[in-house]
GUZAZA-610492 format. One line per 8 residues: for each residue x, y, z of N, C-alpha, C, O. Coordinates in steps of 0.1 Angstrom, whole numbers, plus 5000, padded with zeros to 4 digits. Example, Ala and Ser with C-alpha at 12.3 -4.5 7.8 and 13.67 -1.06 7.14 Angstrom:
2
5132 4943 5078 5123 4955 5078 5132 4967 5078 5142 4967 5085; 5128 4978 5071 5137 4989 5071 5129 5000 5079 5134 5011 5080
This chain:
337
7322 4438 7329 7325 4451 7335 7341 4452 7335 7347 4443 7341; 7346 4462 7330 7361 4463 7331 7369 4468 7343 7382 4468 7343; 7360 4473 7352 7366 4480 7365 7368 4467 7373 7361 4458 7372; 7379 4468 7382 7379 4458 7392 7371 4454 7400 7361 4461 7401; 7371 4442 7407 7362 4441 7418 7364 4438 7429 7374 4444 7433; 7360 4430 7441 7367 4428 7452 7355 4417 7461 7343 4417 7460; 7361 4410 7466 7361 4390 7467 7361 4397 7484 7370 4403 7490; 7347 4393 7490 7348 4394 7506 7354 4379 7505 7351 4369 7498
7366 4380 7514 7377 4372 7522 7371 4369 7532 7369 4356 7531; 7366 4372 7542 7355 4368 7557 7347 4373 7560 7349 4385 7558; 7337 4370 7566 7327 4377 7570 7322 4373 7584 7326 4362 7588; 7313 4382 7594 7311 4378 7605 7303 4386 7608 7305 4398 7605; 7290 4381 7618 7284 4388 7628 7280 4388 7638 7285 4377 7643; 7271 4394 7647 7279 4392 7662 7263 4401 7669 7260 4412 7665; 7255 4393 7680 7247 4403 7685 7250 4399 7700 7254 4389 7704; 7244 4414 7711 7251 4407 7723 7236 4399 7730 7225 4398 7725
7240 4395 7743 7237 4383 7748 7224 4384 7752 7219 4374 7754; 7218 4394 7752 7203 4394 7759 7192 4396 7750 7193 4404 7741; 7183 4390 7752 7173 4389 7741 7157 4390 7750 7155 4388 7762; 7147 4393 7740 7136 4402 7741 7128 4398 7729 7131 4401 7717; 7117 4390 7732 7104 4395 7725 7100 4405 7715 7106 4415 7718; 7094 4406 7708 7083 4419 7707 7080 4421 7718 7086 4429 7725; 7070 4414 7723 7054 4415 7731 7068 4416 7746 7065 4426 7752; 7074 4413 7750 7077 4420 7761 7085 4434 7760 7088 4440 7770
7092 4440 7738 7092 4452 7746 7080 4460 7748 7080 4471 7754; 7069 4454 7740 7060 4461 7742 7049 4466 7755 7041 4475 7757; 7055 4457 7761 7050 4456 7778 7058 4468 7780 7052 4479 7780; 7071 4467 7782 7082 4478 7788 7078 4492 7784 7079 4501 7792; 7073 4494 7767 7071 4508 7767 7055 4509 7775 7051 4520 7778; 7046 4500 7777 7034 4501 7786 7043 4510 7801 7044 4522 7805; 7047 4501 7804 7054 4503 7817 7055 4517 7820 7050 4524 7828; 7064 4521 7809 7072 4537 7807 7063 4546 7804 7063 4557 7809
7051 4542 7795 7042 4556 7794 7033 4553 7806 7024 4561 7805; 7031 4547 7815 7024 4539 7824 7009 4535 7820 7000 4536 7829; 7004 4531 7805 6993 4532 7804 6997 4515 7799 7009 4510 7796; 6981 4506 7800 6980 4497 7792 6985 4496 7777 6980 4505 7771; 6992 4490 7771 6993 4491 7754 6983 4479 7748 6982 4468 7753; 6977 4485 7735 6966 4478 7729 6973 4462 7727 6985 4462 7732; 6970 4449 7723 6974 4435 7724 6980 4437 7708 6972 4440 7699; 6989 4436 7708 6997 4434 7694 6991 4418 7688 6985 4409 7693
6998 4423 7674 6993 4411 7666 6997 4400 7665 7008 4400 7660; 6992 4385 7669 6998 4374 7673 7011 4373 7672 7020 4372 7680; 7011 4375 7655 7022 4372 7648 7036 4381 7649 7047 4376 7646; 7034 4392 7655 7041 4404 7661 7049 4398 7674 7059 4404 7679; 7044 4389 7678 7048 4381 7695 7061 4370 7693 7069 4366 7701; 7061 4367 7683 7071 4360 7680 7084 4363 7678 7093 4355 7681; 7088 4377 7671 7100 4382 7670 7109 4387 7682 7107 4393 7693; 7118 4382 7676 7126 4388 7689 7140 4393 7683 7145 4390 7672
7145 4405 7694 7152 4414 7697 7166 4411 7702 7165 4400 7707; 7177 4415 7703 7192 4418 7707 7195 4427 7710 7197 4436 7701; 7197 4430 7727 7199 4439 7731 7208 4439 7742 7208 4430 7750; 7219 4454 7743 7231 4453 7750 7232 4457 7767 7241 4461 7774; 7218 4455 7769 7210 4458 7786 7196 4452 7784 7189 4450 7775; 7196 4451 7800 7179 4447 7803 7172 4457 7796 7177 4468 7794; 7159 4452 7792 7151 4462 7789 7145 4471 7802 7140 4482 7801; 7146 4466 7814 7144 4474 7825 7155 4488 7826 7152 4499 7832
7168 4486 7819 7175 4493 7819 7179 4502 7807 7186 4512 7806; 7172 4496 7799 7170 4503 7782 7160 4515 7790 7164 4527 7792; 7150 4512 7794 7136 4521 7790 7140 4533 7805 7131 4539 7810; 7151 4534 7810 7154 4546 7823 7161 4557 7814 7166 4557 7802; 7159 4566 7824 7166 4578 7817 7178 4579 7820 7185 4575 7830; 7182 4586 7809 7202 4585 7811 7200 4598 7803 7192 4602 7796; 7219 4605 7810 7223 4614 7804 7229 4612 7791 7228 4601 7785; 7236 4624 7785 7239 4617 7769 7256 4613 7778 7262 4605 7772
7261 4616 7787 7271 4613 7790 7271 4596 7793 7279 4588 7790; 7259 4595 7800 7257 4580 7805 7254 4573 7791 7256 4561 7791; 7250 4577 7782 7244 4572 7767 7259 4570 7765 7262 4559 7768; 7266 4575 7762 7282 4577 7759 7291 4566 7761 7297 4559 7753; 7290 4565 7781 7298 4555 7786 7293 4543 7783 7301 4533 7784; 7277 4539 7778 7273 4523 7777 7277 4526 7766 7288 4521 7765; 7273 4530 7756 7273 4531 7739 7292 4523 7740 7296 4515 7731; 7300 4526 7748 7317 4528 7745 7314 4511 7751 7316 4501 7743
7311 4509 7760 7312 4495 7767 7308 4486 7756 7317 4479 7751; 7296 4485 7751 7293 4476 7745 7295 4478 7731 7297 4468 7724; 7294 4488 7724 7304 4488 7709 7316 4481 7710 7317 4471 7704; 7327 4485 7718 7338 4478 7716 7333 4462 7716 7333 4455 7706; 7331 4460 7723 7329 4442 7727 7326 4436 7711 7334 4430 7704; 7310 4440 7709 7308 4437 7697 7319 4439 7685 7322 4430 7677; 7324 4452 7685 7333 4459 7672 7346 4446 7675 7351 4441 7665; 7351 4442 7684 7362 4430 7686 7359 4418 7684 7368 4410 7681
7344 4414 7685 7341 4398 7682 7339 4394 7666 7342 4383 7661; 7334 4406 7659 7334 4407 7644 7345 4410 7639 7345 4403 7629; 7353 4416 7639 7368 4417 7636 7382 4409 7638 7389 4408 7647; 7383 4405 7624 7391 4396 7624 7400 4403 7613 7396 4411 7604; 7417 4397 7618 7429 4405 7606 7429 4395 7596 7425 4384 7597; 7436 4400 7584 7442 4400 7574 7454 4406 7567 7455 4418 7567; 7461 4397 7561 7471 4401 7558 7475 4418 7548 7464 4419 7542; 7479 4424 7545 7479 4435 7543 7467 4446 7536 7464 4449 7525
7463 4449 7552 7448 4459 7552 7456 4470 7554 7465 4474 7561; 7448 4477 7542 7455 4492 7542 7446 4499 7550 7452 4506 7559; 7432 4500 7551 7420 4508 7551 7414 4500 7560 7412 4488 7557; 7409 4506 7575 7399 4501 7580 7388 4508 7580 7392 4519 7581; 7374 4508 7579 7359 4514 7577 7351 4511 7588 7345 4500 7587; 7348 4521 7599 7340 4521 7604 7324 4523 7604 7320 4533 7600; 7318 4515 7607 7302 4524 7605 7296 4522 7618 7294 4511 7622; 7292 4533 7624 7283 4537 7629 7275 4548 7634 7281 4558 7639
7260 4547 7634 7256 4560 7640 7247 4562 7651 7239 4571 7648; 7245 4557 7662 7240 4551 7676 7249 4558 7686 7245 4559 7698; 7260 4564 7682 7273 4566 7694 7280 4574 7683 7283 4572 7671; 7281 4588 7696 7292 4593 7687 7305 4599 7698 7305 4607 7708; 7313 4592 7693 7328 4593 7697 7339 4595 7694 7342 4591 7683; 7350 4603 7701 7358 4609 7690 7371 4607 7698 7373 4617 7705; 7383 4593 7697 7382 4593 7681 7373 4578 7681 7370 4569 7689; 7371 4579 7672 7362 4568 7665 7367 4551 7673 7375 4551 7682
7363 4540 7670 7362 4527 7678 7375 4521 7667 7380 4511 7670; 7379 4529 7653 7388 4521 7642 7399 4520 7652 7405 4510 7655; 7401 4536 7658 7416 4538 7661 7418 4532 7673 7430 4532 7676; 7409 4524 7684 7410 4514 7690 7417 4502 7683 7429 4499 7686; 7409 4494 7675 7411 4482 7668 7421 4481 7661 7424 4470 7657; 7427 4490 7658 7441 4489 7646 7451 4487 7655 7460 4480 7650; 7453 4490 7667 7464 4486 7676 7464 4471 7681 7473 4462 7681; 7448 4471 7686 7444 4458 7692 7449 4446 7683 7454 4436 7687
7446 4448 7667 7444 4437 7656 7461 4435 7652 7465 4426 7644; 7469 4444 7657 7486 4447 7651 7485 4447 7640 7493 4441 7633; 7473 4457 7635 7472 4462 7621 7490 4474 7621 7497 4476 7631; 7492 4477 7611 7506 4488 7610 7495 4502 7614 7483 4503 7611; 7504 4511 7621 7504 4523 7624 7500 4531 7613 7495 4542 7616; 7502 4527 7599 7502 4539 7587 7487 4534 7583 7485 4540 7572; 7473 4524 7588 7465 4521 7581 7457 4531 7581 7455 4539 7590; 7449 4532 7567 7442 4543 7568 7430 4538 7574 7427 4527 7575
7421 4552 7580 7410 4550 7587 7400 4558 7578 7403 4569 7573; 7388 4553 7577 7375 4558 7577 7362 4557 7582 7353 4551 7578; 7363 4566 7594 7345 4562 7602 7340 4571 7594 7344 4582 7590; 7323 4562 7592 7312 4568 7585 7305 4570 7600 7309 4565 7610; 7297 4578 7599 7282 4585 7612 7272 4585 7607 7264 4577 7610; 7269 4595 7597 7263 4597 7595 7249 4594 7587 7238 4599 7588; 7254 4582 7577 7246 4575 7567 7238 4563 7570 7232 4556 7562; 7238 4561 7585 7227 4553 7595 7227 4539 7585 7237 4533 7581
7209 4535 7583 7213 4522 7578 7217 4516 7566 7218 4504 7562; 7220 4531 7558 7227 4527 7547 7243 4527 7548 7249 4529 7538; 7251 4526 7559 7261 4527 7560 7270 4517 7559 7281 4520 7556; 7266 4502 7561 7273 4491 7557 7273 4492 7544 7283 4488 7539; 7264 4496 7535 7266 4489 7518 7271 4498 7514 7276 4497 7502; 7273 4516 7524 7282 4524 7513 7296 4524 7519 7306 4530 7514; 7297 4517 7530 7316 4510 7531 7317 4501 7525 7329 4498 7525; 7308 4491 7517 7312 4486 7507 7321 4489 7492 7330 4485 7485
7311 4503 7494 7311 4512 7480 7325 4515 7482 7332 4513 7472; 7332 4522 7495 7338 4529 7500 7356 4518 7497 7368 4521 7495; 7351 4509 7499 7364 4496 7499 7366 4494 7484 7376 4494 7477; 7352 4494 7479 7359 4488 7464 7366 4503 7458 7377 4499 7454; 7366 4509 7457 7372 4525 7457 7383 4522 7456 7391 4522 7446; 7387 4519 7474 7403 4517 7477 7406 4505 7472 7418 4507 7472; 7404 4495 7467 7407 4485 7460 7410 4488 7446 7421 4485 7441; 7400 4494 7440 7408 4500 7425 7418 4507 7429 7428 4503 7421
7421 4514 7435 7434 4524 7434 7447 4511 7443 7459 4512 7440; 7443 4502 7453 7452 4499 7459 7450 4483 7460 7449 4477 7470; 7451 4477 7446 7446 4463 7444 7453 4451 7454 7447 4441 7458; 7467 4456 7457 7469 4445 7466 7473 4446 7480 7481 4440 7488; 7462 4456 7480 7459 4453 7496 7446 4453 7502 7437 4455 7493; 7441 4452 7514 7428 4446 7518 7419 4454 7527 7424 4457 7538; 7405 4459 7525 7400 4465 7533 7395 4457 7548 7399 4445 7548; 7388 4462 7560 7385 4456 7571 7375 4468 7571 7378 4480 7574
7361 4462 7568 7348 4472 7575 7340 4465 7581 7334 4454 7579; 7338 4474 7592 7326 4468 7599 7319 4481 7606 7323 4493 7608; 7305 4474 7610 7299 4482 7618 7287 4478 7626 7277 4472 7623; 7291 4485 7638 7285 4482 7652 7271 4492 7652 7267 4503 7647; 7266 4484 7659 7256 4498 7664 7245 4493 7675 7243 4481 7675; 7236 4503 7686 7238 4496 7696 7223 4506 7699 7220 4511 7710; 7215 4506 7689 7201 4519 7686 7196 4516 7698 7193 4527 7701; 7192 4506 7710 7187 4506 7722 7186 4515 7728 7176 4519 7735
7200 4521 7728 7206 4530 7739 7202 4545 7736 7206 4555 7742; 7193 4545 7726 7188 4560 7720 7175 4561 7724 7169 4571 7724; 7169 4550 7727 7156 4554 7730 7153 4568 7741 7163 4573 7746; 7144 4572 7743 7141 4584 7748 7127 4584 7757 7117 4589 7752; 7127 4578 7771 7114 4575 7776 7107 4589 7778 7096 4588 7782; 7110 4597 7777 7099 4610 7780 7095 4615 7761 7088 4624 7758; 7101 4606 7753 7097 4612 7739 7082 4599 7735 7081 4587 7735; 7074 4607 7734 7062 4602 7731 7058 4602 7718 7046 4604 7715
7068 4601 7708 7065 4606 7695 7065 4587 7690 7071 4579 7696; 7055 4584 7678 7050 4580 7674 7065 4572 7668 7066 4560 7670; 7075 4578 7662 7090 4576 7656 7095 4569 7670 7099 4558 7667; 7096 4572 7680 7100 4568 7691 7097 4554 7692 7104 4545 7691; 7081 4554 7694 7077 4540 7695 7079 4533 7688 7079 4521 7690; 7082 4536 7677 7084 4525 7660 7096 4523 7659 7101 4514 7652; 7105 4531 7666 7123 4529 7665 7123 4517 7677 7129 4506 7675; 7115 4518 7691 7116 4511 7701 7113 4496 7696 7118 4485 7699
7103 4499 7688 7099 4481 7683 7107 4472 7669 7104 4461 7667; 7115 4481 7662 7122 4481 7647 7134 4478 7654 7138 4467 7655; 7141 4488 7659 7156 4481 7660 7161 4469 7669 7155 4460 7675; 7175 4473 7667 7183 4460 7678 7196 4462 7674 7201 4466 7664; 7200 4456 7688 7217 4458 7685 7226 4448 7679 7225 4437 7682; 7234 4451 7673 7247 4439 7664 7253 4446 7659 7252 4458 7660; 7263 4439 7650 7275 4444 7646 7277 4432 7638 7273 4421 7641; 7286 4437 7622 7288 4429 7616 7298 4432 7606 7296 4443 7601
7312 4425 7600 7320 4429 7594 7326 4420 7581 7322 4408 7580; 7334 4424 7572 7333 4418 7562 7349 4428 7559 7351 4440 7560; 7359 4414 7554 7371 4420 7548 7371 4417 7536 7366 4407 7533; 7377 4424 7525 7375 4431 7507 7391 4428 7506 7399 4431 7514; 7393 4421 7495 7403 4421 7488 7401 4422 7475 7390 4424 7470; 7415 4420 7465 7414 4426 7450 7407 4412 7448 7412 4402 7454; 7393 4413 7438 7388 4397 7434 7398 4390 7425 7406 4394 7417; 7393 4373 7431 7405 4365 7428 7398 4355 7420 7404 4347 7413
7385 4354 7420 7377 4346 7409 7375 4336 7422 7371 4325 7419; 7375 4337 7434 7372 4322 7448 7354 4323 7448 7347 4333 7445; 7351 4311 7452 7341 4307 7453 7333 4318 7464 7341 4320 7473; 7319 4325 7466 7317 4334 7475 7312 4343 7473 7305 4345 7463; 7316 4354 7481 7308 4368 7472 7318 4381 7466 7328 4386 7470; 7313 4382 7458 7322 4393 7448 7316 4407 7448 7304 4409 7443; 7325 4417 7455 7316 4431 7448 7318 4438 7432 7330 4441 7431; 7311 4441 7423 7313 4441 7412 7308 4456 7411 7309 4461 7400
7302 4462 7420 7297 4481 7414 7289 4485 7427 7279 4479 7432; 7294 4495 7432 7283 4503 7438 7279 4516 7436 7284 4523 7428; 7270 4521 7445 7263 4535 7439 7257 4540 7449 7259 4534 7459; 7249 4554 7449 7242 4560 7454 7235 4570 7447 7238 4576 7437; 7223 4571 7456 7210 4580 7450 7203 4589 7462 7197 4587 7472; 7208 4602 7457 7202 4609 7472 7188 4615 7464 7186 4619 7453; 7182 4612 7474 7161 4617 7475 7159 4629 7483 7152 4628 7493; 7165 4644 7479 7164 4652 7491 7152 4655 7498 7152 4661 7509
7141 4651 7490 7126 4656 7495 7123 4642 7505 7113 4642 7513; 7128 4635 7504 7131 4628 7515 7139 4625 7529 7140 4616 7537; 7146 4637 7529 7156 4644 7543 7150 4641 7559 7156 4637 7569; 7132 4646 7556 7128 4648 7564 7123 4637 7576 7122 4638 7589; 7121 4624 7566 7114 4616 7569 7124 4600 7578 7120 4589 7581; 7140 4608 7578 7147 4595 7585 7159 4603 7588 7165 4611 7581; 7162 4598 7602 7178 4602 7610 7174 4602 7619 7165 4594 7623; 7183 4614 7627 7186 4612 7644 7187 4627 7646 7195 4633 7639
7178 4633 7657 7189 4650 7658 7196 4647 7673 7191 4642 7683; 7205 4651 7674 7214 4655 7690 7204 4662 7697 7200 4672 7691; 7202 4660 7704 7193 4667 7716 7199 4665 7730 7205 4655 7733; 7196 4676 7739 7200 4677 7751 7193 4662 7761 7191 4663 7773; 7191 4654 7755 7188 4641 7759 7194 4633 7751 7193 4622 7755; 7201 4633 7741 7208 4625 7735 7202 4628 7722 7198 4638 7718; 7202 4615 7715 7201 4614 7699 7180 4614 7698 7173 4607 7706; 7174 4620 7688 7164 4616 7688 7160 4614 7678 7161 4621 7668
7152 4601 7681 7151 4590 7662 7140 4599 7655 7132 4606 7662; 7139 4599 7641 7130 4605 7629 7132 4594 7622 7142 4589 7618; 7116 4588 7620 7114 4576 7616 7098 4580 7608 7089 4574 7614; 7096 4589 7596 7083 4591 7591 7074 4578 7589 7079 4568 7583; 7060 4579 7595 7053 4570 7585 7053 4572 7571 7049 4565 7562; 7058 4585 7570 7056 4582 7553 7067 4579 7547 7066 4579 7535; 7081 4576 7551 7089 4572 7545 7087 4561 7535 7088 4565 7524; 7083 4545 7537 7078 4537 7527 7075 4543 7515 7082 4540 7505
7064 4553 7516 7058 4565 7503 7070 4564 7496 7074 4556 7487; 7078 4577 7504 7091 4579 7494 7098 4569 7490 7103 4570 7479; 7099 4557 7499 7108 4550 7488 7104 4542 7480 7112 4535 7474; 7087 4540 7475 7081 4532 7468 7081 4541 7455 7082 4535 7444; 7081 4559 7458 7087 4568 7447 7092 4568 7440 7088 4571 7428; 7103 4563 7444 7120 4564 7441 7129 4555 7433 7136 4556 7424; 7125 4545 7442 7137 4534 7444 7138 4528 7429 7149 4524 7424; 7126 4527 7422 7130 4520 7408 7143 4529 7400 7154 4526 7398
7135 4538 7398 7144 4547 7387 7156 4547 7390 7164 4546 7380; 7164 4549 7407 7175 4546 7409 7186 4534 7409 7198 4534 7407; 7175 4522 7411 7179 4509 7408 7181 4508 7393 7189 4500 7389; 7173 4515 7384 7172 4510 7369 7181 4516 7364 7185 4511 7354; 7189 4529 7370 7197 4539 7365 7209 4530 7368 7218 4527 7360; 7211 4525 7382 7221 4521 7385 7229 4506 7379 7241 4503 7379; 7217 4497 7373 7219 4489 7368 7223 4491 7355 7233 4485 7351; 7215 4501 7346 7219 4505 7332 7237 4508 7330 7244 4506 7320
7242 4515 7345 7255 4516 7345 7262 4504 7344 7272 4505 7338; 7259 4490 7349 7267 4482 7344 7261 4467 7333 7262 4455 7333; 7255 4475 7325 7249 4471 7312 7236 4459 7317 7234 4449 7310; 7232 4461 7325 7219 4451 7333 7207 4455 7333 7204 4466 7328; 7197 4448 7337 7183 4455 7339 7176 4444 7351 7178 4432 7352; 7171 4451 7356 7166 4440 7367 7162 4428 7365 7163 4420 7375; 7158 4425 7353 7155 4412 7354 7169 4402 7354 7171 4390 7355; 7177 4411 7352 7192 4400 7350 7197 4400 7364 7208 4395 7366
7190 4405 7374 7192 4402 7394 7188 4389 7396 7176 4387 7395; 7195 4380 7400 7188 4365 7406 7180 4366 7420 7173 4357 7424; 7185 4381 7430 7179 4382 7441 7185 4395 7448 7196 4400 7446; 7176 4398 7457 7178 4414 7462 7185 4408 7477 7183 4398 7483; 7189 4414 7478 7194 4414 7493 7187 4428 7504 7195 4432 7512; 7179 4431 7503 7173 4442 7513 7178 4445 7526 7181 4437 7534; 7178 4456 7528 7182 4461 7542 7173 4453 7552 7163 4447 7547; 7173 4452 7561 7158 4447 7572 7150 4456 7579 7149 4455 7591
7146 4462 7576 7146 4479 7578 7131 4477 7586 7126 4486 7593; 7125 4466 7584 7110 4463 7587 7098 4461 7575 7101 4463 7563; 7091 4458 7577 7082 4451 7573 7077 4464 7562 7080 4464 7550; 7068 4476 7569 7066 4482 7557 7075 4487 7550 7071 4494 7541; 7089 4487 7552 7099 4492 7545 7104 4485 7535 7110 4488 7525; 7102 4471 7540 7104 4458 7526 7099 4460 7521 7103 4463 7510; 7082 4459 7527 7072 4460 7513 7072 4472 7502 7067 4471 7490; 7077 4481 7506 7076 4491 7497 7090 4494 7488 7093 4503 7480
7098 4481 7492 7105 4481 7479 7105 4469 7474 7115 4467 7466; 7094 4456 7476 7090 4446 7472 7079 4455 7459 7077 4450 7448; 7073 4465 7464 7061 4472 7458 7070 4481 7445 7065 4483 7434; 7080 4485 7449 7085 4492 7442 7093 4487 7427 7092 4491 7416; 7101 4475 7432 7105 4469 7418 7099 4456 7416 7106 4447 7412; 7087 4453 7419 7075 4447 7413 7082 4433 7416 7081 4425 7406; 7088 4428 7427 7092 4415 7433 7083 4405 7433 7071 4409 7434; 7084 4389 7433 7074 4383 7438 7076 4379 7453 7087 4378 7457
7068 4378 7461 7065 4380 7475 7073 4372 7483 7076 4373 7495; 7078 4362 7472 7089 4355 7482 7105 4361 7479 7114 4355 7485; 7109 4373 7471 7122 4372 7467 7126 4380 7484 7137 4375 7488; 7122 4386 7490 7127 4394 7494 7124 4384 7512 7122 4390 7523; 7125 4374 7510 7121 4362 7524 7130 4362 7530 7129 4360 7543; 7141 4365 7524 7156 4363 7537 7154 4379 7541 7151 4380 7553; 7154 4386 7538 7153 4398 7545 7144 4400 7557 7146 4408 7566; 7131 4392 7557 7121 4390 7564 7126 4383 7575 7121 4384 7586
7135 4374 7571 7137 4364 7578 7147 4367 7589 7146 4363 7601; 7156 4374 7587 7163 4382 7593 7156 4396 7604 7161 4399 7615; 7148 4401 7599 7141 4410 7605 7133 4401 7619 7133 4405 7631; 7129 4389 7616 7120 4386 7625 7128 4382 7636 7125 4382 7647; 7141 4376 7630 7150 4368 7640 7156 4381 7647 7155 4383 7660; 7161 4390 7640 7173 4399 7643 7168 4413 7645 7176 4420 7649; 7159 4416 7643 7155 4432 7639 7165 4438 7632 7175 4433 7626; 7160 4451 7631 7165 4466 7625 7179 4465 7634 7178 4470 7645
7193 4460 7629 7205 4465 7636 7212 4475 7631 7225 4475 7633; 7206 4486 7621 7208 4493 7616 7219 4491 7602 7217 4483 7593; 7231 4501 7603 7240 4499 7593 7249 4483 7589 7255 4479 7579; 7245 4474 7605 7250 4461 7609 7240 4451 7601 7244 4440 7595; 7226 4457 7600 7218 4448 7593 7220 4437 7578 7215 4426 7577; 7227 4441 7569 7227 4437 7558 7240 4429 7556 7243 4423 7546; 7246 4429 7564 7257 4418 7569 7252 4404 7577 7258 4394 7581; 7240 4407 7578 7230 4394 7585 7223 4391 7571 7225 4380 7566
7216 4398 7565 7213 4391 7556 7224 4385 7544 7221 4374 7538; 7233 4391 7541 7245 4380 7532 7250 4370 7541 7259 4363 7536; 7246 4368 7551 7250 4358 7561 7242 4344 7556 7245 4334 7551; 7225 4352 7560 7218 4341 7556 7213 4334 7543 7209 4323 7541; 7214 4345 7531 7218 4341 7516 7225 4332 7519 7221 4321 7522; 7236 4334 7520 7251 4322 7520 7246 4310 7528 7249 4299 7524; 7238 4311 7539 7237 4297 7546 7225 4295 7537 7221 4283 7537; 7217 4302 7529 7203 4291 7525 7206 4286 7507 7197 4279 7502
7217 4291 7500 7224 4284 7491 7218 4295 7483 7215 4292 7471; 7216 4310 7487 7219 4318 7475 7227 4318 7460 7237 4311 7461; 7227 4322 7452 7233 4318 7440 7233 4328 7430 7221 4330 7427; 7241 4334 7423 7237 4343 7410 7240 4359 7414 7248 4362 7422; 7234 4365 7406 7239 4381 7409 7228 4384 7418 7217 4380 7417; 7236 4392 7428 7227 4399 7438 7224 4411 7439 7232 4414 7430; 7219 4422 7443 7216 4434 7443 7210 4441 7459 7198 4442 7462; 7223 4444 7469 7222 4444 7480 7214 4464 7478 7218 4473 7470
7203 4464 7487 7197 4475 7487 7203 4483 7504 7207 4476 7514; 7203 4496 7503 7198 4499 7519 7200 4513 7521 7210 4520 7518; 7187 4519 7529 7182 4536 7529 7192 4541 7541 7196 4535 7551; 7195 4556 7537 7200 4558 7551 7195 4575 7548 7193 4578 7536; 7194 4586 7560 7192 4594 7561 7201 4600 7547 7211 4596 7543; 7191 4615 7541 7193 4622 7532 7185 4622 7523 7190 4631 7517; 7172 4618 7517 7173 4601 7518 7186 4595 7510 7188 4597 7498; 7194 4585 7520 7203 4582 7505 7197 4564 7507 7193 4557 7516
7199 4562 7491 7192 4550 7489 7211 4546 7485 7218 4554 7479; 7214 4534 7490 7228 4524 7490 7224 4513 7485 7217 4504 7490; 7232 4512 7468 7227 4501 7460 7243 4492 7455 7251 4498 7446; 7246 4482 7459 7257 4473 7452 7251 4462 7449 7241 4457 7455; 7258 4458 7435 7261 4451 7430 7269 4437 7434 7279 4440 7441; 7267 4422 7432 7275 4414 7440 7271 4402 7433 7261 4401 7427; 7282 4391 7433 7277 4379 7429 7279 4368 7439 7289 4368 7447; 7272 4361 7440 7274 4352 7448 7276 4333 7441 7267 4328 7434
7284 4328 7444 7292 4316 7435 7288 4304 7449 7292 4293 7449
């Protein structure tokens, strides 16, 4: 490939201190609708959650102003423990979409880090859990035009604090058992040929007839999750043609991927892109593996899984996947040495 690329320099991730079951949050939403909930499935009892309050304190009602003030307490914390400097970062990248604040958590951290006053900033919001792999996209960009200097993206996100105890929608319950909170960051420089991971191309594929079926709307209670069961559908749709399209751009074809890196998005949302580019059932294990440890930390997610590629001796070209409202499907390219 003749275009540049760009050599993550560090990486890091970060969830905060309190931790949670399944099967006890599933007690909690018992609690909140006050009815018995049916006995989940053994295997469902084991996973556990990261979260930035008691769950006694998750499942109360709050204003969106009170959503506001915790969302600011505990983003920062997280957004500081993942964030580490380097020497001339032009571009910092935020992501997240759990909290919305203005100005954004960058223009905190560039003073804190004694980044220079002239760095540029970019918060993403809106592209949920595809928002880490398209600040990827977003860095190598600034890296072609600005090879010798260094991006800093990260992103927090803290989906607990969106839950909605008077919303009884079926998306509600499935956001309450799917996500969790973390943050995870990763600094981009011009690639240097070092041992590690390399970004070599990224992309995007918007599925508009898929709009419907994933995000968040602002509501006079705060944010309210859209999480279709039929989403899977669409992306079992989709997802080849855009991966095959995307790959054809840098003269590849799937079978020349040594391994996917998947968003953790949950279980039937793996499967349906384990289903989709005709995977064998183990490629897609670290993603699982992550999900069961970590849950859905949204745009933070996929920064846990290059975590644990890297600790289980990943190797070869990778193909990090991850959906975010629109539908946008977020596809890079990457090697791992």
């Amino acid at each position: 490939m003749s275009l540049a690329q760009a050599q993550i320099a560090g990486m890091a991730t970060a969830v905060p201190p309190i931790t949670a079951t399944v099967d006890e949050v599933w007690d909690a939403l018992g609690r909140v609708r006050g009815r018995r909930m049916p006995k989940l499935q053994h295997d469902d009892g084991a996973r556990t959650r990261y979260f930035a309050q008691p769950l006694t304190s998750l499942m109360e009602r709050r204003s969106l102003s009170q959503q506001t003030d915790a969302y600011l307490e505990h983003a920062r914390v997280l957004a500081r423990r993942v964030c580490c400097t380097a020497a001339d970062i032009g571009l910092v990248i935020g992501v997240s979409c759990t909290g919305v604040v203005l100005p954004s958590l960058d223009a905190e951290l560039i003073p804190l880090m004694g980044l220079r006053p002239d760095t540029a900033r970019l918060p993403i919001t809106e592209l949920g859990c595809g928002g880490g792999v398209a600040g990827l996209a977003r860095g190598l960009d600034y890296l072609r035009a600005y090879p010798q200097r260094s991006v800093l993206l990260f992103a927090v996100e803290i989906p607990s604090l969106t839950f909605q105890p008077d919303d009884h929608s079926v998306d509600n319950l499935v956001a309450a058992m799917v996500f969790a909170d973390g943050a995870g960051a990763v600094v981009l420089r011009g690639g240097d040929g070092q041992p590690g991971w390399t970004l070599q191309h990224a992309g995007s594929v918007l599925v508009p007839e898929g709009a419907r079926h994933l995000g968040y709307e602002l509501r006079d209670g705060g944010l309210r999750v859209i999480l279709s069961r039929e989403l899977p559908d669409v992306v079992e749709a989709h997802l080849r043609g855009a991966v095959d399209a995307f790959l054809a751009e840098a003269g590849l074809r799937l079978a020349d991927i040594d391994a996917v890196a998947a968003h953790p998005g949950g279980p039937r949302i793996v499967d349906a892109i384990e289903r989709a580019l005709d995977l064998h059932p183990d490629a897609l294990a670290t993603s699982r593996s992550v999900f069961a440890g970590n849950g859905n930390a949204s745009s933070a997610g996929i920064f846990f899984v290059f975590e644990e590629m890297q600790r289980v001796g990943t190797s070869g070209r990778v193909l990090a996947i991850a959906l975010g409202p629109g539908l946008s499907i977020e596809l890079a390219l990457m090697q791992l040495t």
